[in-house]
TORDREN-568514 format. One record per residue: x, y, z of N, C-alpha, C, O in turn; residue in three letters. Coordinates in steps of 0.1 Angstrom, whole numbers, padded with zeros to 4 digits, always signed. Layout:
BEGIN
XYZXYZXYZXYZALA ...
This chain:
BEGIN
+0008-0012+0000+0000+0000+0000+0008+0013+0000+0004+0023+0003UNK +0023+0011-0004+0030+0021-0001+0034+0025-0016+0037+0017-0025UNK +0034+0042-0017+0039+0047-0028+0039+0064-0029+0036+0071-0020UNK +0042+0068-0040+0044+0083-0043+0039+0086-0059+0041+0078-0069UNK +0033+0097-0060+0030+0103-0075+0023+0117-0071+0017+0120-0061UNK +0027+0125-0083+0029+0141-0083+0023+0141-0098+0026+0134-0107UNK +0013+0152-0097+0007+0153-0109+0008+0171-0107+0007+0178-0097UNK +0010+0175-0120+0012+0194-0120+0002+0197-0135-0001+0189-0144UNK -0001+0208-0133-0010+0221-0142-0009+0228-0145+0000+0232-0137UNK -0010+0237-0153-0011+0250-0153-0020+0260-0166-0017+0261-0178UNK -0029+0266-0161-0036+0275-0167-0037+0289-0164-0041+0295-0154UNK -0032+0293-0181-0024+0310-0175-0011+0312-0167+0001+0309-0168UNK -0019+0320-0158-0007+0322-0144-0009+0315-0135-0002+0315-0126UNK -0020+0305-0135-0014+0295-0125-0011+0282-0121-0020+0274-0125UNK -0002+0278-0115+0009+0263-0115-0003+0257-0107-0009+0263-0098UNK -0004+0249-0109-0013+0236-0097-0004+0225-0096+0002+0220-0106UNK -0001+0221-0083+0005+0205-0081-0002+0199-0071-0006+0205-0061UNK -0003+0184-0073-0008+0180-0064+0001+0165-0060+0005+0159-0070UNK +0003+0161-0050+0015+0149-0048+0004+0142-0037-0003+0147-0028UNK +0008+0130-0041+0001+0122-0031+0016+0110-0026+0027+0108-0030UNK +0006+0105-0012+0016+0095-0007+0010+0085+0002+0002+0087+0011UNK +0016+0073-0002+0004+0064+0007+0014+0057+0017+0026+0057+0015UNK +0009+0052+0029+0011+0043+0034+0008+0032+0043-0004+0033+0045UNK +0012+0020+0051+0003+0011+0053-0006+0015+0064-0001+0021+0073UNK -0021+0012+0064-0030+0014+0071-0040+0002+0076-0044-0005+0067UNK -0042-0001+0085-0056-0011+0084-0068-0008+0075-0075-0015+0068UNK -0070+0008+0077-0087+0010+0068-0077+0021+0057-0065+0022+0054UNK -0088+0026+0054-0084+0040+0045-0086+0052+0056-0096+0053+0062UNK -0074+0061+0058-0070+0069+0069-0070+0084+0058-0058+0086+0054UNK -0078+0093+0053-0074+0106+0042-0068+0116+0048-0075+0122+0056UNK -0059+0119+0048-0051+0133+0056-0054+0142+0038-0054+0138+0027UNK -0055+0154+0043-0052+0164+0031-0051+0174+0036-0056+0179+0047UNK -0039+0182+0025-0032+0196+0033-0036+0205+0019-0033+0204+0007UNK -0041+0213+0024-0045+0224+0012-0040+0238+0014-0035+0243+0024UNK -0043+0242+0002-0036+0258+0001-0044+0267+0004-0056+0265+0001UNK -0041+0279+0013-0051+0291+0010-0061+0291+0005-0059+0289-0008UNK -0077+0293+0011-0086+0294+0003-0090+0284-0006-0097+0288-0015UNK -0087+0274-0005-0086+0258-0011-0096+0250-0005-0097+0239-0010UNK -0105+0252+0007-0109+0242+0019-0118+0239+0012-0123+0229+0017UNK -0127+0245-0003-0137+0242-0003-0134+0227-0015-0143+0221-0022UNK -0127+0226-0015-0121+0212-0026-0119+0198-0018-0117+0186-0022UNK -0122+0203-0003-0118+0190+0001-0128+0180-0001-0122+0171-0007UNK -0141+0179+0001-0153+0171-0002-0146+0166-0014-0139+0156-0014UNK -0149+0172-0024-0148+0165-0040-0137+0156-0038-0139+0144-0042UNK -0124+0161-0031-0115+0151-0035-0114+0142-0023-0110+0131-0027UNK -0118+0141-0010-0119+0129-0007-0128+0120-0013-0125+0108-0011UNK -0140+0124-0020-0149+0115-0027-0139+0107-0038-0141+0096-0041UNK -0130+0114-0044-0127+0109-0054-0116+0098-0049-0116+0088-0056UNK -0107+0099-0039-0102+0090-0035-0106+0080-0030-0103+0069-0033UNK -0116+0084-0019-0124+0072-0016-0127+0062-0025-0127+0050-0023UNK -0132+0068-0040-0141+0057-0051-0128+0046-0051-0129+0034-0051UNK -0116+0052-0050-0102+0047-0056-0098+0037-0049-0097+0026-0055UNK -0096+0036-0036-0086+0035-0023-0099+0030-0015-0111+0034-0014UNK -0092+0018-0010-0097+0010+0001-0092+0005+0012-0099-0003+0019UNK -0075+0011+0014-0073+0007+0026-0058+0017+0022-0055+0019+0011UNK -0049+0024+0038-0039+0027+0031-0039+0044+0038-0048+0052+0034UNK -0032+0046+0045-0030+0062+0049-0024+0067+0040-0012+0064+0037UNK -0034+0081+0034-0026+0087+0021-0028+0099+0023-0039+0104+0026UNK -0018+0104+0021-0015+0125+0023-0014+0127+0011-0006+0122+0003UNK -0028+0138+0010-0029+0146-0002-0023+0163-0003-0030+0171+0001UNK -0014+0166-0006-0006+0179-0005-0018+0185-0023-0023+0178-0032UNK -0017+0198-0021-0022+0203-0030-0018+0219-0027-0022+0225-0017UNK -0010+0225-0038-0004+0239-0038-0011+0243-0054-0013+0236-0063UNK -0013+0257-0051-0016+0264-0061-0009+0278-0059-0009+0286-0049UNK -0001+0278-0072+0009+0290-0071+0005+0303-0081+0006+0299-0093UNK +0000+0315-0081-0003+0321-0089+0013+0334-0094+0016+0339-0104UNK +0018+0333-0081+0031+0340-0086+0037+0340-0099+0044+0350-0099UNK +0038+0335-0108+0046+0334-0120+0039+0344-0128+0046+0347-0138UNK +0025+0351-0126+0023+0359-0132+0024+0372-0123+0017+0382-0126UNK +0030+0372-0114+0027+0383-0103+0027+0399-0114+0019+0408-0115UNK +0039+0398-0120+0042+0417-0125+0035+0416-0138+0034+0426-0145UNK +0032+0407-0141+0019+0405-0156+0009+0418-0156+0003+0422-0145UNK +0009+0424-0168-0002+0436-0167-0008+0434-0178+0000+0430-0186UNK -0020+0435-0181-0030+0431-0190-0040+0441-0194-0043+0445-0183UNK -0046+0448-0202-0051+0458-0207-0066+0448-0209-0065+0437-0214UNK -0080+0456-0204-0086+0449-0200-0095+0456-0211-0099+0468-0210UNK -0099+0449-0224-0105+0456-0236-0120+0458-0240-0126+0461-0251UNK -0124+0456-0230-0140+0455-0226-0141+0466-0215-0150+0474-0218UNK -0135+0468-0206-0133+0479-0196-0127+0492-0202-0129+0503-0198UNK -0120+0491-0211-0114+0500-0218-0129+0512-0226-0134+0523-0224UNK -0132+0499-0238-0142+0501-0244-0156+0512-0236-0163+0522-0239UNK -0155+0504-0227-0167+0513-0219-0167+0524-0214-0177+0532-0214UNK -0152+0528-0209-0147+0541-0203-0148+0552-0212-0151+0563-0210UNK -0145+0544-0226-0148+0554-0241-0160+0560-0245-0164+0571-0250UNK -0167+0547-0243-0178+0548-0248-0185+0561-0238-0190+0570-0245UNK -0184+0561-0223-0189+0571-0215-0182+0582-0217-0187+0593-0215UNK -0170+0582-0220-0165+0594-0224-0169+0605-0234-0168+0617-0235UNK -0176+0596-0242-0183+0600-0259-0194+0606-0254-0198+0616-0260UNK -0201+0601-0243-0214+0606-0240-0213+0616-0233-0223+0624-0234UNK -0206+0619-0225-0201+0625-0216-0200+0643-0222-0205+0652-0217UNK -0190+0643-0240-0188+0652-0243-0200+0658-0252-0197+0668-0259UNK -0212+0654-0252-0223+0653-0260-0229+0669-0251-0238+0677-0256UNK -0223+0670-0239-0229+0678-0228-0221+0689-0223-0224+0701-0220UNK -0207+0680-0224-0198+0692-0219-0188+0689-0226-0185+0679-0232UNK -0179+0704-0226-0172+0706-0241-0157+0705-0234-0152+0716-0231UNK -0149+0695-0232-0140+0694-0223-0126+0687-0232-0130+0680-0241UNK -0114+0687-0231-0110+0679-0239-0104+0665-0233-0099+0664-0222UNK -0106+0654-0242-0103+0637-0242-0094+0641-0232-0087+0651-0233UNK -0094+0631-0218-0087+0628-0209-0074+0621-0214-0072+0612-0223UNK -0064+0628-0206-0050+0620-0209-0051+0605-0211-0062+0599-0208UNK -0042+0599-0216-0040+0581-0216-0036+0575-0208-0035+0563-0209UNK -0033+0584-0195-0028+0579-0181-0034+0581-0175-0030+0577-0164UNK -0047+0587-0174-0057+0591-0167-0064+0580-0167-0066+0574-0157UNK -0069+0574-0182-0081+0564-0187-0073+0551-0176-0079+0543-0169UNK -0060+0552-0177-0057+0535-0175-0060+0537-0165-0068+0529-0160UNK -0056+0549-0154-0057+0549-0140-0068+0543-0134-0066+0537-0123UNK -0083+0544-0144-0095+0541-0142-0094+0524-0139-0086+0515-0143UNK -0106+0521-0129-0103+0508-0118-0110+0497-0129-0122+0496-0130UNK -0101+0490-0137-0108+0474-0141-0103+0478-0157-0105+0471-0167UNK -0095+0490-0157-0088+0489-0174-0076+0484-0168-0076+0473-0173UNK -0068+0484-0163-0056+0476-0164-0058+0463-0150-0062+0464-0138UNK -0053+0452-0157-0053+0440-0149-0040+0438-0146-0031+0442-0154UNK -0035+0433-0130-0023+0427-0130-0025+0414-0124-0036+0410-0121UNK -0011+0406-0121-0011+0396-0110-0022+0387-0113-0025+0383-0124UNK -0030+0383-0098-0036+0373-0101-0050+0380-0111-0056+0371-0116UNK -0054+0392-0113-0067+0392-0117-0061+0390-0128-0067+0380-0133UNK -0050+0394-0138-0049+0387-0152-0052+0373-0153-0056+0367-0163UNK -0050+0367-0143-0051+0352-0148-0060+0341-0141-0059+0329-0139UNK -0070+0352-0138-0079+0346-0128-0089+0339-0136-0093+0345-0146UNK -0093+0328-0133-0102+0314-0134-0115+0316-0127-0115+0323-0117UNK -0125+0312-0130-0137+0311-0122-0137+0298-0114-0130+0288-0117UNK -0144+0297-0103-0144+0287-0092-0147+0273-0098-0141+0264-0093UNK -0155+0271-0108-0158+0258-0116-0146+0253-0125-0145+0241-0126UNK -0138+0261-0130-0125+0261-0139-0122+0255-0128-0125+0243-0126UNK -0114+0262-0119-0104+0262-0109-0110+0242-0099-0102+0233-0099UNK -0119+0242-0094-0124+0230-0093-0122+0218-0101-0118+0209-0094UNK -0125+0215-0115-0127+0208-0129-0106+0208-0125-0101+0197-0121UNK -0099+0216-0126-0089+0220-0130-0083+0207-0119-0080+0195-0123UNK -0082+0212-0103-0077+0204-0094-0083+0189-0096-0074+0180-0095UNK -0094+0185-0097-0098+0174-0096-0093+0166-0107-0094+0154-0107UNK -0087+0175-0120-0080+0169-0131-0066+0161-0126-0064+0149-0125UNK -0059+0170-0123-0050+0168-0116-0048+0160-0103-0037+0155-0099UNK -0055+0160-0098-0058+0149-0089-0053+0135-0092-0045+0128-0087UNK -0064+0135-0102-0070+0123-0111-0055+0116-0116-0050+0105-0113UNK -0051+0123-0121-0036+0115-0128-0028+0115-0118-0018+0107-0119UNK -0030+0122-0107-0016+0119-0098-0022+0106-0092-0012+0098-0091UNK -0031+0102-0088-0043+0093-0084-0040+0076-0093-0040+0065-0088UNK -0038+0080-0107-0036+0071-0115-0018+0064-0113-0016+0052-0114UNK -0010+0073-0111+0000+0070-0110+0002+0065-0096+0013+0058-0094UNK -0006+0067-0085-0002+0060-0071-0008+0049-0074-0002+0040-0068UNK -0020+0045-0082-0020+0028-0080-0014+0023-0091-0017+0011-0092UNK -0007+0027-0098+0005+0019-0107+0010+0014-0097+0008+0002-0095UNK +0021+0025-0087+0032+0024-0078+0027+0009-0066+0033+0000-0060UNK +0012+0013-0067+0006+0003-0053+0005-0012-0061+0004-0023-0055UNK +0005-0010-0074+0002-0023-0082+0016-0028-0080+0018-0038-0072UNK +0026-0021-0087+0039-0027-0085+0043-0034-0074+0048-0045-0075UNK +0042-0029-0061+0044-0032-0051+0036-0044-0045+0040-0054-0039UNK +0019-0039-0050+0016-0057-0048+0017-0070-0054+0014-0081-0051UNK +0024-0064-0067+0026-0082-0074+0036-0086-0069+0037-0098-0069UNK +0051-0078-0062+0061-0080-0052+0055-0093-0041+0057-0105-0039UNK +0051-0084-0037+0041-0087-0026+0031-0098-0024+0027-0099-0012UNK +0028-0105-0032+0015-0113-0034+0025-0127-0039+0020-0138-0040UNK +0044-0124-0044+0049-0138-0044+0055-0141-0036+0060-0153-0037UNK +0058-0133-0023+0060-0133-0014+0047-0141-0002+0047-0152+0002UNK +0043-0136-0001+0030-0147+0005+0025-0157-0005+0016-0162+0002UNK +0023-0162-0013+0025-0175-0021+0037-0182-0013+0035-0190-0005UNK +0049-0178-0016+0057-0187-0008+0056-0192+0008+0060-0202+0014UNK +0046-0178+0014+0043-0182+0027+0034-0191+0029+0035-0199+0038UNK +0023-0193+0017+0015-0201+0020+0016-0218+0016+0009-0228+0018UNK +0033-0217+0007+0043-0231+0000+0044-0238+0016+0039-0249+0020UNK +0053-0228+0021+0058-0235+0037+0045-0238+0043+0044-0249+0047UNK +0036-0233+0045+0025-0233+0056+0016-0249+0048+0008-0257+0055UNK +0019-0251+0035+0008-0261+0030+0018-0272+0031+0013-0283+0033UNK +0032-0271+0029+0041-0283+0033+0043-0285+0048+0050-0295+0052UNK +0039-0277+0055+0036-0279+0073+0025-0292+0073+0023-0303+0078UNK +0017-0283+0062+0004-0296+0075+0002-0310+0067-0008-0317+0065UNK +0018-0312+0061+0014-0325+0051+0025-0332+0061+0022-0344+0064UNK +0037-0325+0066+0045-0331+0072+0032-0336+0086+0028-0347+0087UNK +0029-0326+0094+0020-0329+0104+0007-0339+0100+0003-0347+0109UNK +0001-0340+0090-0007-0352+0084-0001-0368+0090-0006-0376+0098UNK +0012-0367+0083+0020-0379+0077+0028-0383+0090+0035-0393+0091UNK +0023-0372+0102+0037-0375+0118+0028-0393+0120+0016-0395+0119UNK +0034-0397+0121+0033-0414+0128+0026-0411+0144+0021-0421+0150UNK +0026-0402+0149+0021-0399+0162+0010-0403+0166+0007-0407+0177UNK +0001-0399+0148-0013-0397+0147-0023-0414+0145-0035-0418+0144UNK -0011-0419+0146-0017-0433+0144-0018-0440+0154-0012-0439+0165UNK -0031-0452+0152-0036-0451+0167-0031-0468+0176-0037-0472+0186UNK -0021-0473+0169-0015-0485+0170+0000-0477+0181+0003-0482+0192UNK +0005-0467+0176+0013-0460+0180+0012-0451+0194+0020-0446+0201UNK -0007-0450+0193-0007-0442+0205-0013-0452+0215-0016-0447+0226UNK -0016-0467+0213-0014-0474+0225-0003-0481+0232-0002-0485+0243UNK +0008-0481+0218+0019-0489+0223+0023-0478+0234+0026-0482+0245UNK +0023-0464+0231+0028-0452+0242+0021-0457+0257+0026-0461+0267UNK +0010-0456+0252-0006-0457+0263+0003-0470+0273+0006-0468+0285UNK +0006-0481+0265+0014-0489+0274+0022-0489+0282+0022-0493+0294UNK +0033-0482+0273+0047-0480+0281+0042-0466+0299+0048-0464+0310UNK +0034-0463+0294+0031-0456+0306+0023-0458+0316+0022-0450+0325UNK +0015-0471+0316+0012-0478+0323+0019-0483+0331+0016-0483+0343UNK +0031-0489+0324+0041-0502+0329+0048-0490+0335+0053-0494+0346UNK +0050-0479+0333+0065-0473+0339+0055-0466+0355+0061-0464+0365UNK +0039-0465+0354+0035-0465+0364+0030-0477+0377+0026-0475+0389UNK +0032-0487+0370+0029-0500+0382+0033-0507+0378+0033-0508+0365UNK +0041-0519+0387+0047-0531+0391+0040-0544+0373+0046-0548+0364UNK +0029-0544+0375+0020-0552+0369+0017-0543+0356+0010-0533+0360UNK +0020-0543+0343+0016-0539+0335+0002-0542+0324-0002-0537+0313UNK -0003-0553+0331-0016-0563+0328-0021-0558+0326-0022-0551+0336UNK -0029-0552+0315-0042-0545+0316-0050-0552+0302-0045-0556+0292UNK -0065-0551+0307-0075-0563+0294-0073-0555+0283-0073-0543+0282UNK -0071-0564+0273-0069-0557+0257-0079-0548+0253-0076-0538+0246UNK -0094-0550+0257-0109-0542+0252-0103-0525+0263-0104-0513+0263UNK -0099-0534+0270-0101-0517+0282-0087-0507+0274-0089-0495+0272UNK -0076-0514+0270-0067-0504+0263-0068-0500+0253-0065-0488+0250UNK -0074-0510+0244-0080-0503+0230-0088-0491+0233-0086-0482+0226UNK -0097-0491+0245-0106-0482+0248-0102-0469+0250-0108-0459+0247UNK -0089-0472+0257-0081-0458+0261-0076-0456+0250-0076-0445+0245UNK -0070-0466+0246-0061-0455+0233-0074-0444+0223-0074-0432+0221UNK -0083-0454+0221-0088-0447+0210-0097-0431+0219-0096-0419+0216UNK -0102-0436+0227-0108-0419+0237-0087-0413+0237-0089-0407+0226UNK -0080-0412+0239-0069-0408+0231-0064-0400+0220-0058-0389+0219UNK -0068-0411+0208-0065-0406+0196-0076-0400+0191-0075-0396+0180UNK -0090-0399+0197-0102-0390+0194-0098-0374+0197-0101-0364+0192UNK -0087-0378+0211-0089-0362+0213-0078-0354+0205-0078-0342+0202UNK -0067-0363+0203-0053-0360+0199-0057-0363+0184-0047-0365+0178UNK -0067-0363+0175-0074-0360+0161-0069-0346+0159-0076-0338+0164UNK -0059-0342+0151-0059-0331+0144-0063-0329+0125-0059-0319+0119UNK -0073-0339+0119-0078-0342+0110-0089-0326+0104-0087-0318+0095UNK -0100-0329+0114-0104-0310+0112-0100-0304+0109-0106-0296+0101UNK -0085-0303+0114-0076-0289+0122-0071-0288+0105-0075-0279+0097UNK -0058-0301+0102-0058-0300+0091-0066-0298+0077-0063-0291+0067UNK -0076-0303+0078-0086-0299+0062-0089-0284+0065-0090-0278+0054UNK -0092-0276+0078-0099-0264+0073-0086-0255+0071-0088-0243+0067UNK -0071-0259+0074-0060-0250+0069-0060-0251+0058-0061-0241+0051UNK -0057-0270+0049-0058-0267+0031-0073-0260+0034-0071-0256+0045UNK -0084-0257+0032-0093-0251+0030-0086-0236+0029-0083-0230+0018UNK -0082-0232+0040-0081-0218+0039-0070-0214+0030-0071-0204+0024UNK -0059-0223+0029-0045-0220+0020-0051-0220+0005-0044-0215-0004UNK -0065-0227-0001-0067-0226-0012-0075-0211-0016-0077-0205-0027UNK -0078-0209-0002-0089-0197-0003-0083-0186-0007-0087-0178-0016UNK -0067-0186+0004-0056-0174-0001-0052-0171-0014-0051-0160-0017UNK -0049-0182-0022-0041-0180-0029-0053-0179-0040-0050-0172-0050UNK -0066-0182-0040-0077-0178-0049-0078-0161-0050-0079-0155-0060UNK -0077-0156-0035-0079-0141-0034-0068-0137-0040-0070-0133-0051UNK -0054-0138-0036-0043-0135-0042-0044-0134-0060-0043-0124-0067UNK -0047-0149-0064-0049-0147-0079-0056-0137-0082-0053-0127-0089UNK -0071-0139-0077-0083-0128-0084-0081-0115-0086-0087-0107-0093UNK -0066-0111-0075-0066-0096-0074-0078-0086-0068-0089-0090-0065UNK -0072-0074-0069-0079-0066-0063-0081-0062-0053-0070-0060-0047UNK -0091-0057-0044-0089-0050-0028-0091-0066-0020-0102-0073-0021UNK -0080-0070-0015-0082-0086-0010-0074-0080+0007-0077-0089+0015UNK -0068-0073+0013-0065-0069+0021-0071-0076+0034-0068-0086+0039UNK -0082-0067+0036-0092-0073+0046-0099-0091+0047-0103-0098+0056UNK -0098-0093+0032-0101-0107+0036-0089-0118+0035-0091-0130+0038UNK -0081-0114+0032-0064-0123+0039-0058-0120+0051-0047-0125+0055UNK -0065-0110+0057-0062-0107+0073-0071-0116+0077-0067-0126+0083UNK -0082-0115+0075-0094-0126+0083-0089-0141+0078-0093-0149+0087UNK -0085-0144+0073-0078-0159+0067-0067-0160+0076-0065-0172+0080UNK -0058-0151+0081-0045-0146+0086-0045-0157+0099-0039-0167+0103UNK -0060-0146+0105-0065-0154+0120-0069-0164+0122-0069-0170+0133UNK -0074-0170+0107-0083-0187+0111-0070-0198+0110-0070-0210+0114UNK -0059-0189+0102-0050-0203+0099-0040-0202+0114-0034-0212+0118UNK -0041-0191+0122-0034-0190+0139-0046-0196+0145-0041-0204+0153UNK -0059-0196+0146-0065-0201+0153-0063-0220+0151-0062-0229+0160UNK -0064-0221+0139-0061-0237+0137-0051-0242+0142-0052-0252+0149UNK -0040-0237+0140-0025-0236+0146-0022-0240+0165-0014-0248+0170UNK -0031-0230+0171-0031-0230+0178-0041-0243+0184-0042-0245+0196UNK -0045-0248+0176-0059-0261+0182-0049-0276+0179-0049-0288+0184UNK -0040-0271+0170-0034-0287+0165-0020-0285+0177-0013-0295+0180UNK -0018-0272+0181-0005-0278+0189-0007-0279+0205+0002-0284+0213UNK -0020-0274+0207-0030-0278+0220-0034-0294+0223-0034-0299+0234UNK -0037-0302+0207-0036-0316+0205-0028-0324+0202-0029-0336+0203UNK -0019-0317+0199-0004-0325+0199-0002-0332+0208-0003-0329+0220UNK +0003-0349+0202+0006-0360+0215+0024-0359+0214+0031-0367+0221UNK +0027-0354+0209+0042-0360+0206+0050-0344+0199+0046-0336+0191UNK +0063-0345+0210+0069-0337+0211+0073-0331+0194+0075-0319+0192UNK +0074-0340+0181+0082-0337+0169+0065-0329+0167+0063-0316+0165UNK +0054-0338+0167+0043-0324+0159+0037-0312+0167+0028-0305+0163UNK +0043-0310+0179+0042-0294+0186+0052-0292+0180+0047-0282+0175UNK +0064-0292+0174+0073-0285+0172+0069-0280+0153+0069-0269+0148UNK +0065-0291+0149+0059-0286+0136+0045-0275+0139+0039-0269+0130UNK +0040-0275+0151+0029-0267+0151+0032-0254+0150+0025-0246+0143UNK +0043-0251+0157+0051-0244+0163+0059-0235+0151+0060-0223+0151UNK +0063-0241+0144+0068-0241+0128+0055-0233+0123+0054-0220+0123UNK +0046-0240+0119+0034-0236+0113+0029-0221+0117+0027-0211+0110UNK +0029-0222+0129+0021-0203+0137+0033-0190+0130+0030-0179+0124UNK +0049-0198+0133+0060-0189+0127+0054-0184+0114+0049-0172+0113UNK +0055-0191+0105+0053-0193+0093+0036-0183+0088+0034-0176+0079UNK +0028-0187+0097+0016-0179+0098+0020-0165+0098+0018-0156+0090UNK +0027-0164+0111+0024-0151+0114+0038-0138+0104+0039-0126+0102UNK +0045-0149+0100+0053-0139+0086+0046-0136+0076+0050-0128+0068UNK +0030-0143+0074+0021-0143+0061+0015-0130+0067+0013-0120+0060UNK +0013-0132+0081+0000-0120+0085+0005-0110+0085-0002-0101+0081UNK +0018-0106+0091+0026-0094+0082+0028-0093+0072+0029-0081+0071UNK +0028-0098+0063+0029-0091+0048+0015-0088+0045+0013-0077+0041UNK +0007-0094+0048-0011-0090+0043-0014-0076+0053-0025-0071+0051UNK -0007-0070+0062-0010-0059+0065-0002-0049+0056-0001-0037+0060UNK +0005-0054+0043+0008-0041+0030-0002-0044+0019-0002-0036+0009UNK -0013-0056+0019-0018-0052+0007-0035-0049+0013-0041-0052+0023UNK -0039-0039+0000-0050-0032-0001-0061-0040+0000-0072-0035-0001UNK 
């Protein structure tokens, strides 16, 4: 969710830039810093981000520079016209002679400088920024694209290790239930003199045993979820929030198979497995 892009304008005398900058967020977080007299742009453009952006703290800078035309003077040919035109009427009555040419300009709205030369109406000037916006807008989800196809083979590999975990934990001998009475035995005998016990009554134990020490569930709903990941991952798009929720069910499973663990080698693969989880659920807090 992390990037930079700078989009610029300019109509007349004035420069517009707008730079944006993202980075990682749980939700979508809008900061925006505007220019003088600018406040009323904020609505439009967080709407416009919002349509965009679905997760990701992003600072919107926006400067509008009219300086480049500051010493610009402009002769205003409609204001001109008019001063004339009253002047004509003017002499219709009284017999005076044409005012100097430094007089007429003196008059307020024949000469333009600075920003009124190059002044925009509020709809221009609106249309204008949101233009600009737009392309700087386009070029931050290039940068966020790039960054998530990085990103998305990087958790693929997380989810390689995490799907050859629970094949090794499948395949532990632990889980077998010939294996968990011969145990059942030896701990009998290492507790009493007489290790006698009726074959119906140990089978009985072993298997109330290997019912609870069943990590079968545990295993199908992780491949369940590891197929689900890498479905989201493929389909693309705003998958963020729902590979964080995947994040937790593959630690909650994790944590249920190493709770049932009979034998010290598959806690240690459980153990393996959460590692492994929890390097996935960091990387899914960079994608959108």
């Amino acid at each position: 969710m992390t990037g930079f892009a700078r989009a610029e304008r300019q109509l007349g005398d004035m420069r517009l830039r707008v730079e944006l900058k993202s980075v990682n967020s749980r939700g979508l977080d809008l900061r925006l810093r505007l220019g003088p007299g600018l406040d009323a742009l904020e609505i439009p453009l967080r709407q416009l981000l919002s349509r965009s952006l679905a997760r990701g703290a992003i600072n919107l800078v926006l400067t509008l520079d009219r300086s480049a035309g500051a010493g610009a003077v402009r002769l205003n040919q409609q204001a001109l016209a008019g001063v004339l035109a009253a002047i004509a009427q003017v002499r219709q009555h009284v017999t005076t002679d044409l005012p100097r040419p430094e007089g007429i300009l003196a008059l307020p709205g024949v000469l333009e400088t600075g920003e009124e030369a190059g002044e925009i109406d509020e709809d221009q000037q609106t249309e204008l920024v949101l233009d600009c916006a737009r392309h700087a807008l386009v070029s931050l989800q290039a940068a966020r694209r790039q960054e998530g196809a990085e990103i998305a083979a990087v958790l693929l590999s997380h989810l390689d290790t995490i799907a050859d975990l629970v094949l090794r934990a499948e395949a532990h001998p632990s889980r077998d239930r010939a294996k968990i009475e011969a145990r059942l035995r030896e701990q009998i005998a290492a507790l009493r003199d007489d290790a006698s016990l009726p074959q119906d009554r140990l089978a009985q134990e072993a298997l109330l045993l290997a019912t609870k020490a069943d990590i079968q569930e545990e295993l199908d709903r992780l491949r369940a979820h590891i197929a689900a990941a890498r479905k989201l991952i493929g389909d693309g798009g705003a998958v963020g929030r729902r590979l964080d929720f995947l994040a937790q069910e593959f630690n909650r499973e994790a944590n249920t198979l190493c709770a049932k663990a009979n034998a010290v080698e598959l806690t240690a693969i459980g153990l393996d497995l959460k590692a492994a989880i929890d390097q996935l659920r960091e990387q899914v807090q960079n994608v959108e």
